[in-house]
C-alpha positions as CSV (number, residue, x, y, z in Angstrom):
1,X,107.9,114.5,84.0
2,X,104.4,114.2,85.6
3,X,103.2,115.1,88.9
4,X,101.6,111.8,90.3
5,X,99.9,111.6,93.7
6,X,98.8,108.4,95.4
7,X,96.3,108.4,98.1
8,X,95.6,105.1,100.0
9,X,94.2,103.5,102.8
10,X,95.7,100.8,104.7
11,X,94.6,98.7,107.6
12,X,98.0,97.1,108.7
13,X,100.4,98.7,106.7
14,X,101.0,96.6,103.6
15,X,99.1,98.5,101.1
16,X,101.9,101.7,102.1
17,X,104.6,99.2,101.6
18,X,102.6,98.5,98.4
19,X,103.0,102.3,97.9
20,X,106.1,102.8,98.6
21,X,107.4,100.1,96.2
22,X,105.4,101.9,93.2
23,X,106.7,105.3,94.2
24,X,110.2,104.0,93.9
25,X,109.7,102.1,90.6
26,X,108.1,105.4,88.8
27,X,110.5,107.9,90.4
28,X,112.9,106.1,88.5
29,X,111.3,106.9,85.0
30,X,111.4,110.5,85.8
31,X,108.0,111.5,87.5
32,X,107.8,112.8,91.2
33,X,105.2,110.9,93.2
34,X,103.7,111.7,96.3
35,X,102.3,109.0,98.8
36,X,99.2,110.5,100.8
37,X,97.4,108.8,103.5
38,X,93.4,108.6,103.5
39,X,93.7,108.0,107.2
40,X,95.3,111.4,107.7
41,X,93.8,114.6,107.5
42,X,94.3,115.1,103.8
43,X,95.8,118.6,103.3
44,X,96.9,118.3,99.8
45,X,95.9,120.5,96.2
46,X,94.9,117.8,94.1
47,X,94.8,119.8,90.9
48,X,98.0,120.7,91.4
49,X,99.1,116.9,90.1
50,X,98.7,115.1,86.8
51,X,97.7,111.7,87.6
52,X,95.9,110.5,91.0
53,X,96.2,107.0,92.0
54,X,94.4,105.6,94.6
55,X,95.3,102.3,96.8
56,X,93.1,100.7,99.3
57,X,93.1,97.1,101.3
58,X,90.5,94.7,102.4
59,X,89.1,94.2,106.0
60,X,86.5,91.7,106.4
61,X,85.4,92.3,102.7
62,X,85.3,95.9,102.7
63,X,87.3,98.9,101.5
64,X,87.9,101.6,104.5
65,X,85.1,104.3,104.4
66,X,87.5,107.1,103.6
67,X,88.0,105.5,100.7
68,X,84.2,105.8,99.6
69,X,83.7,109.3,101.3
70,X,87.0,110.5,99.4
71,X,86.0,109.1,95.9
72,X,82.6,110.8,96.1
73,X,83.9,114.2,97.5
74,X,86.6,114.5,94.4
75,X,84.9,112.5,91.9
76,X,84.7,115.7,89.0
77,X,88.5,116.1,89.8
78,X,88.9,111.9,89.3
79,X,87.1,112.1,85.9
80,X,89.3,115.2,84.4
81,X,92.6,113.3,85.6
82,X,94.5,109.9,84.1
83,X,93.7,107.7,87.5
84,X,94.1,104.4,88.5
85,X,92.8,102.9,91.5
86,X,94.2,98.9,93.1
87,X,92.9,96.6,95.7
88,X,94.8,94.6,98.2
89,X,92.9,92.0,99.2
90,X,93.8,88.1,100.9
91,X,91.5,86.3,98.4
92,X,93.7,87.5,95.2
93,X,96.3,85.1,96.6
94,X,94.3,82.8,94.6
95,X,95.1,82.7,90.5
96,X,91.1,82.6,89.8
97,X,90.7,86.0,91.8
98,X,94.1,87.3,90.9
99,X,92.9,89.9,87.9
100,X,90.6,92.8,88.5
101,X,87.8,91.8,86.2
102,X,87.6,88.4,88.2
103,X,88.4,89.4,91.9
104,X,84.8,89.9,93.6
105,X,85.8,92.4,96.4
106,X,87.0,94.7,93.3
107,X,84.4,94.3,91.5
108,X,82.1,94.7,94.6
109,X,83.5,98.4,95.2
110,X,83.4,99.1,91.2
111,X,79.2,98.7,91.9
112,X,78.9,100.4,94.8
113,X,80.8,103.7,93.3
114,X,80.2,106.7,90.7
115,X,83.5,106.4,89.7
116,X,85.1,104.4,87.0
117,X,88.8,103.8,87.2
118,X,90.6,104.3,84.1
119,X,93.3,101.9,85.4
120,X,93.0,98.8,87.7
121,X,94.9,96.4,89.3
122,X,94.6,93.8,92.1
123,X,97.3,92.8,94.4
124,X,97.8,89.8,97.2
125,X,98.2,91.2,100.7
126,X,99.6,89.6,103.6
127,X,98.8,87.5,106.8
128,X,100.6,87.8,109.8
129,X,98.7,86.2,112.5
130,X,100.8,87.5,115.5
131,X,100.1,91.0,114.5
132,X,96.3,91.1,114.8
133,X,94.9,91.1,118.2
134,X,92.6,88.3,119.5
135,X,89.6,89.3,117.6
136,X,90.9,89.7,114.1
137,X,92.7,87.0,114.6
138,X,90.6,84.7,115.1
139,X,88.2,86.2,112.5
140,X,90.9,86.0,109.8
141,X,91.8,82.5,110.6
142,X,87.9,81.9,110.4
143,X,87.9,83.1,107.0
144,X,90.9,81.7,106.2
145,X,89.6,78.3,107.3
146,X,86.3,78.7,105.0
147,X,88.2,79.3,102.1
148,X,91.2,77.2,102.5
149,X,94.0,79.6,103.1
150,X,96.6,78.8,106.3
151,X,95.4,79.2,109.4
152,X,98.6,78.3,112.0
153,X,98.5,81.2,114.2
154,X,102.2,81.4,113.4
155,X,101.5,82.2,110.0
156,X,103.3,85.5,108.5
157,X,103.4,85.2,105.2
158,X,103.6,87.6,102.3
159,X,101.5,86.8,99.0
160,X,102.2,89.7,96.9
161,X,103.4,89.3,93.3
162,X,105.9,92.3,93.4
163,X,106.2,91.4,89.6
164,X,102.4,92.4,89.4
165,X,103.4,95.9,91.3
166,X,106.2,96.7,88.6
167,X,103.8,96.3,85.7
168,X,101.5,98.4,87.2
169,X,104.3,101.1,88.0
170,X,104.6,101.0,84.5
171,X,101.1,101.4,83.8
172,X,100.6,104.2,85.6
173,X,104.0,105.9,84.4
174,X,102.2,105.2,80.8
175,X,98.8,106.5,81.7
């Protein structure tokens, strides 16, 4: 039984949903997982666990901060450890930019850290137009519009492949 940890960063709470989900599906192989917040103060012994997993969504192209800041502050601890890190991002609603080694915002991030990932995975987020305040809503229908996603302002709509999520569950169980 391994200790697992997953750390992530969300901007309107899918990613934890996203976390949630993959703590449920490899509890039931046996490990005990542990869902951390970036956004929190992070009060947690990270060599206390076997695996770290790190999740983090998309805003306007970019991974949160804490993300970057927290990568670089425990990257000697990321290297010793089986790790896995996952994106949730809008454009990987798209089959083309659906795969890690394909998915630009991913592979974006991969350049702009130290560390390498052992494990990765990419996974759809979702829109819900009434949940974003004027601003982002009118910049995500903006973007949707350039790159032909929907942009009714009524729009709530989930693109997640949960299948996706269970093979990773397994990855990561594996790892």
């Amino acid at each position: 039984m391994a200790k697992i940890i997953i750390l992530y960063s969300t901007t309107d709470g899918h990613t934890e949903e996203i976390c949630g989900y993959l703590r449920q599906l490899i509890q039931k192989s046996g490990d005990h997982v542990t869902v951390v917040s970036l956004d929190d103060d992070l009060v947690v012994d990270l060599e206390s666990f076997d695996k770290i997993v790190i999740g983090a969504s998309i805003r306007y192209g970019k991974h949160n901060k804490k993300v970057y800041r927290f990568i670089k502050e425990n990257l000697s601890l990321l290297n010793k450890k089986p790790n896995a890190f996952f994106s949730v991002n809008a454009v990987a609603r798209k089959a083309e930019k659906a795969q890690p080694h394909t998915n630009p915002y991913l592979q974006k991030f991969l350049q702009q850290i130290d560390w390498q990932p052992k494990e990765l995975a990419v996974f759809a987020g979702k829109l819900d137009y009434q949940m974003y305040g004027p601003v982002d809503r009118f910049m995500i229908r903006f973007i949707m519009w350039m790159t032909k996603g929907p942009t009714d302002p009524n729009t709530n709509v989930e693109f997640t492949d949960w299948s996706k999520v269970e093979e990773f569950a397994l990855v990561i169980h594996d790892m």
